[in-house]
C-alpha positions as CSV (number, residue, x, y, z in Angstrom):
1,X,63.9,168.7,165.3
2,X,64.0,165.2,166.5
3,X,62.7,164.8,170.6
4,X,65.8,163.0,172.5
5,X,65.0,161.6,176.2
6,X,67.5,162.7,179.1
7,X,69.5,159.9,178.1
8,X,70.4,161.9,174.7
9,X,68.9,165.7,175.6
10,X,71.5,168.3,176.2
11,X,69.4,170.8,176.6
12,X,68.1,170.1,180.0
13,X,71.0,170.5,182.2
14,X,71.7,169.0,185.6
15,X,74.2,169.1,188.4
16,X,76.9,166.3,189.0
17,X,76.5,166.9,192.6
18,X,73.2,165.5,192.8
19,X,74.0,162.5,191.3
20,X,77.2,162.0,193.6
21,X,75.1,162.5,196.5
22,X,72.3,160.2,195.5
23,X,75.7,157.4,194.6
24,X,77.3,158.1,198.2
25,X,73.6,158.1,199.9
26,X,73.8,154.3,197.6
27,X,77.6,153.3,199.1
28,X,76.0,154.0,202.5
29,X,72.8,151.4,201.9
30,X,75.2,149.0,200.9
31,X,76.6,148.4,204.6
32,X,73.3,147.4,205.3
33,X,72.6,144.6,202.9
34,X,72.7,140.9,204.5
35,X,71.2,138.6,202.2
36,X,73.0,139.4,198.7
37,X,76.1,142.2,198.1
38,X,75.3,145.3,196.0
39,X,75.8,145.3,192.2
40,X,76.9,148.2,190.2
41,X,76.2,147.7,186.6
42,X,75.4,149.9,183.4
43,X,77.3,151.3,180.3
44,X,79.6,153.9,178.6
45,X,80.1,155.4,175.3
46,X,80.8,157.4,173.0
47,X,78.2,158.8,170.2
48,X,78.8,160.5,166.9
49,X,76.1,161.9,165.2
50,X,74.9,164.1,162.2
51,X,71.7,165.5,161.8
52,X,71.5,167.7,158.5
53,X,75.0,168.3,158.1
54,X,75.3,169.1,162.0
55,X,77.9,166.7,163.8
56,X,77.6,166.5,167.2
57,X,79.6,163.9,169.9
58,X,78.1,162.5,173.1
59,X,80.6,160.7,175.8
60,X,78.3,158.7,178.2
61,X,78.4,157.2,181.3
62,X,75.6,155.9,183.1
63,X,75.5,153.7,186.2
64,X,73.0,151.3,187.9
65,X,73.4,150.8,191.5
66,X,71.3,147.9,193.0
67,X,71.2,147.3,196.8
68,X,69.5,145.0,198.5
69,X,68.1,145.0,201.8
70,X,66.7,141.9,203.1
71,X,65.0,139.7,201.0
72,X,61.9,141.8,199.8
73,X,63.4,145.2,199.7
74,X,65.7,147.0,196.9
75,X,67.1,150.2,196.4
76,X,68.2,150.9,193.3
77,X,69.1,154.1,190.8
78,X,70.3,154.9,188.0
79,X,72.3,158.2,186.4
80,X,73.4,159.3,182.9
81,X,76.5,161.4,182.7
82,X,76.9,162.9,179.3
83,X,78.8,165.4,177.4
84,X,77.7,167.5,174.3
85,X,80.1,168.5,171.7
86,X,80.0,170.5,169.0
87,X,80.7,173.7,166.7
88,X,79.6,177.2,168.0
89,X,78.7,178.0,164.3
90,X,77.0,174.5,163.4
91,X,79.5,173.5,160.8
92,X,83.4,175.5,160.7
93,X,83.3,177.3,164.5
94,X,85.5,176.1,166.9
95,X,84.0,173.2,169.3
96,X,82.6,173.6,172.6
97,X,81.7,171.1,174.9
98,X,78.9,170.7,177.8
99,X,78.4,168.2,180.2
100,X,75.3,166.9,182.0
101,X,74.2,165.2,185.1
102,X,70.7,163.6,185.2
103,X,68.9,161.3,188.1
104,X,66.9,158.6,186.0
105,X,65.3,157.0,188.7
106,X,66.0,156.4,192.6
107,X,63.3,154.3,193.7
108,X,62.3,151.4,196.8
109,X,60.8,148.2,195.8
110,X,59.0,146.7,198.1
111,X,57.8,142.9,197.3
112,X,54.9,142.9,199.1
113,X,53.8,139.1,198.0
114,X,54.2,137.4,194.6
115,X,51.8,139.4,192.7
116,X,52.6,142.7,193.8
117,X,55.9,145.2,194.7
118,X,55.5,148.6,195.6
119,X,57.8,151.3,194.4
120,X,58.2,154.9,196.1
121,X,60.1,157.3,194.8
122,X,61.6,158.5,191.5
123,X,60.5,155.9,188.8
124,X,60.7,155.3,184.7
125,X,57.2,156.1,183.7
126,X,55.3,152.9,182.5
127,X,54.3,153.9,179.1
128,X,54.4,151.3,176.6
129,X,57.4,149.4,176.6
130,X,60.5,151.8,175.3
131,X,61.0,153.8,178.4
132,X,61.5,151.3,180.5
133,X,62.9,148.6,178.5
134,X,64.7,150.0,176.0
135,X,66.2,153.9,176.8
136,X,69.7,152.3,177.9
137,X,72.3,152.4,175.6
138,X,73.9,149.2,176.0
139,X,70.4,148.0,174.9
140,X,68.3,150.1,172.4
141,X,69.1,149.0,169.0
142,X,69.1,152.3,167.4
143,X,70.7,155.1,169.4
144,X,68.0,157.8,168.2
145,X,64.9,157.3,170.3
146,X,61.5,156.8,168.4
147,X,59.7,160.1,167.2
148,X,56.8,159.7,169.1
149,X,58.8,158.9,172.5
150,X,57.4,162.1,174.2
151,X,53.7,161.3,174.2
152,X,53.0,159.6,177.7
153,X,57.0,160.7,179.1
154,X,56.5,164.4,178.2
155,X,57.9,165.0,182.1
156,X,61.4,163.8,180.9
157,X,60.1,160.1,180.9
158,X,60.3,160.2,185.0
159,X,57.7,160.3,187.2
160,X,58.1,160.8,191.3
161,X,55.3,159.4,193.4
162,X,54.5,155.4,194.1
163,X,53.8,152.5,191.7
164,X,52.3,148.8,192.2
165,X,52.9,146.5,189.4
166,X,53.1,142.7,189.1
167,X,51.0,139.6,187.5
168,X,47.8,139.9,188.2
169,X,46.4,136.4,186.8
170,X,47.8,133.7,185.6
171,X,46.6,131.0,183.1
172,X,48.5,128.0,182.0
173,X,50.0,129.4,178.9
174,X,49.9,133.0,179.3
175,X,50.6,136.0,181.8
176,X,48.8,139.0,182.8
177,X,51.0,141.8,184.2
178,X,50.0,145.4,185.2
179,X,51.2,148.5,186.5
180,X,49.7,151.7,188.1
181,X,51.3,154.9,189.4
182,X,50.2,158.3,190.7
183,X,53.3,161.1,190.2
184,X,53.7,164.4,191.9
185,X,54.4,167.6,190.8
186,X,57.8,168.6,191.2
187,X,60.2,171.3,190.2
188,X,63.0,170.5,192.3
189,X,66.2,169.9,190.3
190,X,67.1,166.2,189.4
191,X,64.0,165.6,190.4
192,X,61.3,167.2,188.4
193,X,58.0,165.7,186.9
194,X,54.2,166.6,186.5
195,X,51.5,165.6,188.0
196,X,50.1,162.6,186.5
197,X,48.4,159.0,186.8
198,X,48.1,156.1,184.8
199,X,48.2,152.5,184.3
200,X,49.8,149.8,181.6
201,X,48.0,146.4,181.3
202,X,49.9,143.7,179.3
203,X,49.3,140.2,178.2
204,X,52.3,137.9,177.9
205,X,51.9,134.5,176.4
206,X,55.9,132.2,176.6
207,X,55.0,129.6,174.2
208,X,55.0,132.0,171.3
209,X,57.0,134.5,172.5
210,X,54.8,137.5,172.8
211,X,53.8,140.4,174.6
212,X,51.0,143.0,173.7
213,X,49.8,145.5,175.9
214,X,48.2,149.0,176.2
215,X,49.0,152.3,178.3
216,X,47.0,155.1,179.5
217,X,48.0,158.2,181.1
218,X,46.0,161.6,182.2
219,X,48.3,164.7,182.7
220,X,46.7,166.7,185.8
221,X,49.1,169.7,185.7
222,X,48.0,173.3,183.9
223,X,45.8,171.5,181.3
224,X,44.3,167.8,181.6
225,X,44.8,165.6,178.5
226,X,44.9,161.9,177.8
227,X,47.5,159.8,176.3
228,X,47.2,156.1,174.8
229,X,48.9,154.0,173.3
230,X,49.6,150.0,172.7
231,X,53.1,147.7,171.9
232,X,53.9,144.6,170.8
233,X,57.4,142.6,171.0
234,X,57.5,139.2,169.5
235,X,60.9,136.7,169.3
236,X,59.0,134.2,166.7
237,X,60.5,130.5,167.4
238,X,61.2,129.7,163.6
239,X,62.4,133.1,162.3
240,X,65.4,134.5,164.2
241,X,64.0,138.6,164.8
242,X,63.2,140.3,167.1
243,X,60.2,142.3,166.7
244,X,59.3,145.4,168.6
245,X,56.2,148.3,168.4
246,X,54.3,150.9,169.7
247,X,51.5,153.0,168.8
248,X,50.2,156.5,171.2
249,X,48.0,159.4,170.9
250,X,47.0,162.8,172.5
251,X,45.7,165.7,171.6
252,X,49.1,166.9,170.3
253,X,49.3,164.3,167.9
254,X,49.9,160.3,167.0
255,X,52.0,157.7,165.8
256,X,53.5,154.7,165.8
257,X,56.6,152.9,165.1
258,X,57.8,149.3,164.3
259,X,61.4,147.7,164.7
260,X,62.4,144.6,163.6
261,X,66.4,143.3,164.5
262,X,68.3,139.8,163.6
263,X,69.2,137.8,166.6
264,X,71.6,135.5,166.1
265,X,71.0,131.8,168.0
266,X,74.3,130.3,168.7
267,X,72.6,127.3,170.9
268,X,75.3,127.4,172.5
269,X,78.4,127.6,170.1
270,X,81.7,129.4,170.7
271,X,81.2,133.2,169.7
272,X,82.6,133.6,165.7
273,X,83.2,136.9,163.9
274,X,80.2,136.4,161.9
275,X,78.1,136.0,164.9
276,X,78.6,139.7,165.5
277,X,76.5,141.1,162.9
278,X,72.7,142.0,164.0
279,X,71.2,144.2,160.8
280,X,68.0,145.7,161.9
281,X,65.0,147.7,160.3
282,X,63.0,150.7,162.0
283,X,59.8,152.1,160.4
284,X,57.9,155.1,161.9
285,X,55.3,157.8,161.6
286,X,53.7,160.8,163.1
287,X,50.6,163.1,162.7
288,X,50.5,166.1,164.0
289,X,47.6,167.3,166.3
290,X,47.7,170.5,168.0
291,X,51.0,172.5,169.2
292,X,52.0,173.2,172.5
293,X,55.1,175.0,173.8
294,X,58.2,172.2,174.2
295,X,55.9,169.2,173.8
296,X,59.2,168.2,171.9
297,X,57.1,166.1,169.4
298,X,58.0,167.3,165.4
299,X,56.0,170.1,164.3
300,X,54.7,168.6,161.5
301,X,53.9,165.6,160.0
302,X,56.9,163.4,159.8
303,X,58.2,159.9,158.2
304,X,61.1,158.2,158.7
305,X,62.8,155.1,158.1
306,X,66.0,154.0,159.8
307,X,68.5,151.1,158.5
308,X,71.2,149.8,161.0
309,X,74.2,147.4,161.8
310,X,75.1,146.7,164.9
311,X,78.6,144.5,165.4
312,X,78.7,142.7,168.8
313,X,82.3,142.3,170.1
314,X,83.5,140.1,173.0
315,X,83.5,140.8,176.5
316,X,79.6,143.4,176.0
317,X,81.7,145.7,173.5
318,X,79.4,146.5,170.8
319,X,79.8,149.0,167.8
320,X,76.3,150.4,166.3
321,X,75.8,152.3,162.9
322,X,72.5,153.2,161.6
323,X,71.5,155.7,158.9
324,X,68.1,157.6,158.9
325,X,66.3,159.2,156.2
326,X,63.7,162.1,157.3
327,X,60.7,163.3,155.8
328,X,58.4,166.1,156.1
329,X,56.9,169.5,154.8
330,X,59.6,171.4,156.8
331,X,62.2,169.7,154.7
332,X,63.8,166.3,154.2
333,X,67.1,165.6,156.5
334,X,69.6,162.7,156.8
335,X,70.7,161.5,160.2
336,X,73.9,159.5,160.8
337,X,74.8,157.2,163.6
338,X,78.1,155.7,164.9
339,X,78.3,154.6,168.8
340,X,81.1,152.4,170.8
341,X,79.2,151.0,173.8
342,X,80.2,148.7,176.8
343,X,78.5,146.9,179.2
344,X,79.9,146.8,182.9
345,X,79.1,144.5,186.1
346,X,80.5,143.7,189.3
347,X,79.8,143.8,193.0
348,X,80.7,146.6,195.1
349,X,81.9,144.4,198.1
350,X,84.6,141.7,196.5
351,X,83.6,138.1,197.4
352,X,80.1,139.0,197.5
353,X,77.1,137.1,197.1
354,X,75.1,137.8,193.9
């Protein structure tokens, strides 16, 4: 059974109320700002998927709220809204549908000079680069998350606490960024997340488009284990592609997985129909170690290889397809994708500054 984060889990449920609170408590901020107006950005869709002859659909919505306060402070959040649908009986019941509220992150930044901003609050968990980069809709290529997503997020890829990050040192032709955190234990709903602490150090060099890096994590809660891992993501000049990986281990087991999507250079030139098109290429493998209870990792050694075609409309309308082909000694699995996703922005107070 393949491991979805909250932005594609059903099976962790939340309360809309939350969510409205946190988006009113947001609203209220916004009165406050002086030197730029709030923004209000994010995307919706609607996801069709079958896993092994199981179709299942997922209507999403999920706002970002950014609001500024000053010029070195920002509040911002951001909430996924999503429904499940599907048969009671897997394949000929009737369907049933459930919907789902879930706080991301609701965090303070804090610019303390040009090397460093403090965060405080509810975060994205700095592992590698997919959870923090990549987990929106509007922006992952393929709407399935990686397989070994859950080693380093296992505490639904948020973590509650504080977190420095920044550029550290910096030469003439590269970049070294970092960040650090420390994350509570928490059970409170909407905001839940284990006890933890880690780091991600990465080196980012513009001439040649490239960033590689490295995470660490240590899991204080109930039993104390470490989690690894390194990325990559490379945008070569001569070769349109865009070229993204990671790599993690723990005791539970290990992985890696390695992406590689056509991006189309215009340079400038009016948007065409065959513009659109962005085929891309995902490869990935796990190993399992040992099993714990709802580590949601597979529970065996797995393989699988996803294809994909992405068509970019006008006006952040996109329409994604992928097909997946799964492999492993509890039986071999085909997964279908077909998602209609759009990109919103705007300011919350008209004639704003952004």
């Amino acid at each position: 059974m393949q491991y979805r984060p909250k932005t594609n889990c059903p099976k962790q449920t939340r309360r809309s109320g939350v969510v409205g609170l946190v988006l009113t408590l947001l609203a209220a901020l916004a009165s406050h700002a002086q030197t730029a107006t709030p923004i209000v950005s994010g995307g919706a869709g609607f996801i069709s998927t079958t896993n092994a002859g199981v179709t299942y659909f997922q209507p999403v919505i999920a706002p970002v709220a950014a609001v500024p306060l000053g010029s070195r402070v920002l509040i911002e959040s951001r909430a996924d809204l999503r429904g499940f649908i599907s048969r009671e009986n897997g394949t000929n019941g009737p369907y049933n549908g459930q919907f789902f509220a879930t706080l991301e992150y609701l965090q303070m930044d804090v610019i303390v000079n040009s090397r460093m901003t403090l965060t405080a609050g509810r975060f994205l968990t700095p592992f590698n680069l997919y959870n923090e980069r990549l987990t929106p809709i509007w922006i992952r290529n393929f709407q399935d998350v990686p397989i070994i997503y859950p080693i380093g997020t296992r505490t639904s890829g948020s973590s509650d606490g504080a977190m420095l990050r920044g550029t550290s040192v910096e030469g003439r032709d590269w970049q070294l960024n970092y960040a650090a955190y420390f994350s509570a234990s928490s059970k409170v709903e909407q905001f839940d997340s284990g006890r933890t602490a880690g780091g991600r150090v990465g080196v980012f060099v513009p001439s040649a488009r490239l960033e590689v890096g490295a995470s660490y994590q240590r899991f204080l809660q109930d039993e104390h284990i470490n989690s690894v891992g390194t990325y990559m993501a490379w945008q070569p000049r001569p070769v349109p592609v865009d070229i993204k990986s990671e790599f993690a281990h723990s005791p539970r087991g290990y992985g890696y997985w390695i992406e590689a999507a056509y991006r189309n250079r215009r340079d400038g030139k009016p948007y065409t129909w065959v513009s659109g098109f962005q085929p891309m290429f995902r490869m990935q493998q796990f190993f399992r170690g040992t099993i714990a209870p709802e580590d949601f990792l597979p529970r065996t050694n797995t393989q699988q290889a996803d294809f994909g075609l992405n068509y970019n409309l006008p006006h952040n309308v996109r329409v994604s397809s992928s097909y997946s082909r799964n492999f492993s000694s509890t039986g071999n699995s085909n997964i279908w994708n077909i998602a209609l996703t759009y990109r919103f922005l705007f300011p919350v107070l008209p004639g704003g500054k952004q």
